[in-house]
N, C-alpha and C positions, 0 to 999 in steps of 0.2 A: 570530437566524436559525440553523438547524439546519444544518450544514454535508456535502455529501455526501463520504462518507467510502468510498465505493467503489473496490476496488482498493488499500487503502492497510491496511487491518488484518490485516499479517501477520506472526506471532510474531516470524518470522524475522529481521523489522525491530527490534522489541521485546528481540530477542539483541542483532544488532550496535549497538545503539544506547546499550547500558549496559555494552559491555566495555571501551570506553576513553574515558578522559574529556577525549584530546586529541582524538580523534579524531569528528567529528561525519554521521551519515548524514542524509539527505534524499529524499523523492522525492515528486514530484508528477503527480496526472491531470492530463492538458494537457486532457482533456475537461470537466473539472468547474473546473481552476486552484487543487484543492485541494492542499495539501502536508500534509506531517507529518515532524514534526523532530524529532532524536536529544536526548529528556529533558535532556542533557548540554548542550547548546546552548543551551536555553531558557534555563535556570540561569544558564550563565558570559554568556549576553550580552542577558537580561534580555527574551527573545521575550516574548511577549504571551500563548501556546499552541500545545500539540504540534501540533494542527492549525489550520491554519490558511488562509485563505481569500486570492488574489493575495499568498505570501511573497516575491512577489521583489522588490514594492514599498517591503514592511516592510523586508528586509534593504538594500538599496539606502541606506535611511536608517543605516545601520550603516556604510558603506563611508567611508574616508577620502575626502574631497573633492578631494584629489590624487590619488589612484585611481577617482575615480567612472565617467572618460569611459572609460578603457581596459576597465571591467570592462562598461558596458554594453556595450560593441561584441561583446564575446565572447558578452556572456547574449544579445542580440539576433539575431545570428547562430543559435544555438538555435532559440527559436522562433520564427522567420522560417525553419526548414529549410532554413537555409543550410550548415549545418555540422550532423554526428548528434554531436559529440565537441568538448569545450573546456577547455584547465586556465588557470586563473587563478591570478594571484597578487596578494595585496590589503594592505590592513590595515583591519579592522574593528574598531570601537567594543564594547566589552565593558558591563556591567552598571553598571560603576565609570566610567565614562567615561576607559576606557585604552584606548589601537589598540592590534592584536598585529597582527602578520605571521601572515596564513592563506593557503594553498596548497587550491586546489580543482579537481577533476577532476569530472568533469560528464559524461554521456552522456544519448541520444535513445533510449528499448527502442520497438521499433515494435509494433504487434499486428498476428494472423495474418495480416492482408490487407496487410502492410505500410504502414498511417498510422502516424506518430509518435501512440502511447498514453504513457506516462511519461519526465517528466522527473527524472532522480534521478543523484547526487552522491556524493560527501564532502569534508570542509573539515577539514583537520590544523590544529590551533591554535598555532603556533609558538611562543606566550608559555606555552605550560604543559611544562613537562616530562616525558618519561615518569619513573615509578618504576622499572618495573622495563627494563635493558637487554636489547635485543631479540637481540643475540648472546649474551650470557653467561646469560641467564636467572636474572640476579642482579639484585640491588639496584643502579639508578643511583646513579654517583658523586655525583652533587647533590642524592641522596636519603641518601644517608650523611652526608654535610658535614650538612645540614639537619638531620638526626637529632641527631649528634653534637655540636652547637651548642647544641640544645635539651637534651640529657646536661648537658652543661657548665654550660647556664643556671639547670635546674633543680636540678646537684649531686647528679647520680645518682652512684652506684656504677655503674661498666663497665669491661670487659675489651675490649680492643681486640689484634688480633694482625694482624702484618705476613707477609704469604708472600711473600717475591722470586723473581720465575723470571727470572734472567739470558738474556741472549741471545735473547728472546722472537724480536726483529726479525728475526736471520735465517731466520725460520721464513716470517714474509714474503715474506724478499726469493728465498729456494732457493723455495717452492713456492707463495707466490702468496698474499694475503691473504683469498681461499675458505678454504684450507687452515690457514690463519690463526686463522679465524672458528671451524671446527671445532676445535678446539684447546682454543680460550680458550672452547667450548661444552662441552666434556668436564672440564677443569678446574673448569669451574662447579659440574657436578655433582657432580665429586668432592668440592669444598671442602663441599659442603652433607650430602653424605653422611660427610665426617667428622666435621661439627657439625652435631649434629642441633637441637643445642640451641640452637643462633645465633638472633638476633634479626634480624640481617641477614649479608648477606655481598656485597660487592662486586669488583671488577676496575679497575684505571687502567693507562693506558701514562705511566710518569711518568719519564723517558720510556721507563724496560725496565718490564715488566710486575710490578706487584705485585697480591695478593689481599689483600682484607681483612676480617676475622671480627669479629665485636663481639656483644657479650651483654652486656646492661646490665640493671639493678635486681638484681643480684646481692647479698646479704648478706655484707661482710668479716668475717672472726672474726678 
């Protein structure tokens, strides 16, 4: 059966739906009950197809069964127009038969005449980590460890370099950790613009702030 795909083919979805691979989008005609889900989704939790026909039945079977009843009341709520807005917090079944902790935010878009027309979402995968950290627009620290392991395992050549910046915390604690955040955003980009050459570059509070540079497959003479 051909599935109506009305409403639902818009680039736009086709962007947000492959820029992060924690991050998954969704949304459905409540006229037709057709969805269509973030390629990334399909993947890590083994969907059936991007589009697809009553998903909430399909995902349902994904939910922990110690999560099942709280999470119906919330989607229920939905469509039953009870509620235009819902966040959930679950753990769903991945591809490999592993639950992750997923957090989902859900909304009701009405059309012109105000009936509920789309139901649509997103669902953060709390079992995957970001790469890249969303303040420093650097390399995740558990993306460098992870890297670095693999240097190690495969007996690469690498440079690794430590930058300490002392006293980071009181930058905190005098002006607030907004001000904080810009900071450790601008040192970012310094450190990248002093290596251009880097392979990666990372930030930890460990617990005063250090940077870290690495370039690996390097040739020693």
């Amino acid at each position: 059966m051909e599935l109506d795909k009305s409403g639902l083919e818009d680039r736009t979805f086709e962007v947000l739906s492959v820029t992060n691979k924690r991050i998954y989008t969704f949304i459905c005609n409540m006229d037709t009950n057709v969805s269509r889900w973030s390629q990334n989704a399909i993947e890590y939790f083994g969907l059936p197809s991007e589009y697809m026909y009553n998903a909430g039945d399909i995902w349902k079977e994904h939910i922990h069964p110690d999560d099942l009843d709280e999470y119906m009341e919330a989607y229920n709520k939905l469509w039953s127009r009870q509620s235009d807005e819902q966040d959930f917090e679950y753990r769903a079944r991945n591809k490999d038969g592993e639950y992750v902790l997923c957090t989902c935010h859900c909304i009701i878009m009405h059309s012109s005449d105000g009936e509920p027309e789309l139901f649509t979402g997103s669902i953060i995968n709390h079992g995957i980590e970001d790469v890249i950290d969303s303040v420093t627009n650097l390399h995740s620290a558990q993306d460098f460890m992870c890297r670095l392991r693999q240097i190690i395992e495969d007996k690469t050549t690498a440079v690794v370099m430590e930058i300490a910046v002392n006293k980071f915390n009181h930058i905190n604690v005098m002006y607030g950790y907004n001000h904080g955040n810009v900071v450790l955003r601008k040192l970012g980009e310094e450190l990248k613009k002093w290596y251009r050459s880097a392979d990666m570059c990372t930030a930890w509070m460990v617990p005063n702030l250090r940077l870290y540079y690495m370039e690996y497959g390097m040739k020693i003479k």
